[in-house]
Every structure is written in structure tokens, then in C-alpha cells.
C-alpha positions as CSV (number, residue, x, y, z in Angstrom):
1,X,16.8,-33.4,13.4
2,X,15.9,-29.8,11.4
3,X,16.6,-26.8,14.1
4,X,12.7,-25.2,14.8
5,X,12.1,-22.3,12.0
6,X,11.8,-19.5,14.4
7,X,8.3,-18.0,14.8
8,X,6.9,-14.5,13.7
9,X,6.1,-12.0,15.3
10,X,2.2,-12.0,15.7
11,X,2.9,-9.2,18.2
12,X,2.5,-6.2,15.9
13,X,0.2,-5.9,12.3
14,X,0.7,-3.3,10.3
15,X,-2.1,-0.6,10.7
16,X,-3.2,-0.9,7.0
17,X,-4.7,-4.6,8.3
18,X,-7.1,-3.0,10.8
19,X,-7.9,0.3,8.6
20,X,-11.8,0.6,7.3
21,X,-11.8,0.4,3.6
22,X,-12.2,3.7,2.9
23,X,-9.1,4.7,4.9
24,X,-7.5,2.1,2.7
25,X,-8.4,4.2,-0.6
26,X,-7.7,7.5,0.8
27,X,-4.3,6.2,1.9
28,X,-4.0,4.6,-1.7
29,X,-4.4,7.7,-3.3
30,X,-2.3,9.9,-1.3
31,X,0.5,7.6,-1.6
32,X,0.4,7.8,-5.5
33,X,-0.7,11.5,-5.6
34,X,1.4,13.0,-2.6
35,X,-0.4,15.9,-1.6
36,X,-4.1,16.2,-1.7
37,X,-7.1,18.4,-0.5
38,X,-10.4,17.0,0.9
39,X,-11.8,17.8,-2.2
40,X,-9.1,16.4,-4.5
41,X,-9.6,13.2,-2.9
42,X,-13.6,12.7,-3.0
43,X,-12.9,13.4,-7.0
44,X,-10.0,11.0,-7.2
45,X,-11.8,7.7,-4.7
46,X,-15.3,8.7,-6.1
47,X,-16.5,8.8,-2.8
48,X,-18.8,10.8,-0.9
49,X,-17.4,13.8,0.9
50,X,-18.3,12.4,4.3
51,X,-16.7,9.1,3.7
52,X,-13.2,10.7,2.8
53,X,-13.5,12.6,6.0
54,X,-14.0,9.5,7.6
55,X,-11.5,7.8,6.3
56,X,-8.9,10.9,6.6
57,X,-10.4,11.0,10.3
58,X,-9.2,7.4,11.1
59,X,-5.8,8.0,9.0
60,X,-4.8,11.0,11.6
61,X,-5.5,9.1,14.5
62,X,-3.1,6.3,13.4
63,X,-0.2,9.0,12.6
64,X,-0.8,7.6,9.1
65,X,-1.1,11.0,7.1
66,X,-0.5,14.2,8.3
67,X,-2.8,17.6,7.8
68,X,-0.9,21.0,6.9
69,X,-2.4,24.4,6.2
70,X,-2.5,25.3,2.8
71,X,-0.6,28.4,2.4
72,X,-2.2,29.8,-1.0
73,X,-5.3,29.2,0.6
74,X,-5.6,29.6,4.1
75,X,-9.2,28.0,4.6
76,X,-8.2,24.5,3.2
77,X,-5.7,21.8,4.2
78,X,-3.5,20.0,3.1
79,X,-3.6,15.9,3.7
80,X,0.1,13.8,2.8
81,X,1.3,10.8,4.0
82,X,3.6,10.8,7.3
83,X,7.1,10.4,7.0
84,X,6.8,7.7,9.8
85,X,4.5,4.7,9.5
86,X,3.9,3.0,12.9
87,X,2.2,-0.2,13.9
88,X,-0.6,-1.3,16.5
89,X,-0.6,-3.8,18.9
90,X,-2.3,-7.1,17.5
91,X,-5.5,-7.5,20.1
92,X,-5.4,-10.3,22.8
93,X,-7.5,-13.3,21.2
């Protein structure tokens, strides 16, 4: 008799499951690119201006990216991804 394969752990997904898409490609992009403006990254995804900000929205919620003040420019920030990715509960089915 084969000993049971133990089971996974269905109890956390990694954020990037439950993201909308456009977090996705914002979160893409700042990977490859490492630190990014809003307006770097609507010419980088292609996507409108109020979809990035959507997407960058939903990516600070989730501790995903982090915003910092841009020193040379003290009216624009700064979006890079957080040191520390961290997961969400999967939801009760």
C-alpha cells in the first residue's frame, strides 16, 4: 500500500491569482523596470491613465508595490515593487 501523497495547501493563493488584469501588467512592468512613475507606466502598458491608477490602486492595497516621493520632483511619485510579497486567504467555497 503507497503512503497518501500529502495534500496542498489550498489555504493561501498567491495575490497575483485574484489581481484585475490590469494590476497584473502594472505589476509586470515594475518588476522588469524597477522604478516607475504614473506616467512611465501608461507609456510602457499602453493603457489609459485611469486604468494604471486603478491598477496601481489595487497593487497598494495588497502591499504589492510601494509609492515613494520623488525627490527631484516633489509633485510626483514614485511606484516599485515591495520588498515583501504576501498572500490572501483563499475565500470559503
Amino acid at each position: 500500500m503507497k503512503p497518501a501523497a500529502p495534500e496542498p495547501d489550498t489555504s493561501l493563493v498567491i495575490t497575483e491569482k485574484t489581481l484585475p488584469h490590469s494590476s497584473k501588467i502594472v505589476l509586470e512592468v515594475l518588476v522588469s523596470g524597477n522604478t516607475m512613475t504614473h506616467k512611465d507606466l501608461v507609456q510602457r502598458t499602453r493603457l489609459a491613465p485611469k486604468t494604471v491608477r486603478y491598477g496601481l490602486k489595487r497593487l497598494v492595497e495588497r502591499h504589492l508595490i510601494i509609492r515613494k516621493l520623488n525627490f527631484r520632483d516633489g509633485r510626483q511619485i514614485i511606484y516599485q515593487t515591495s520588498p515583501v510579497q504576501r498572500a490572501e486567504p483563499v475565500p470559503a467555497n
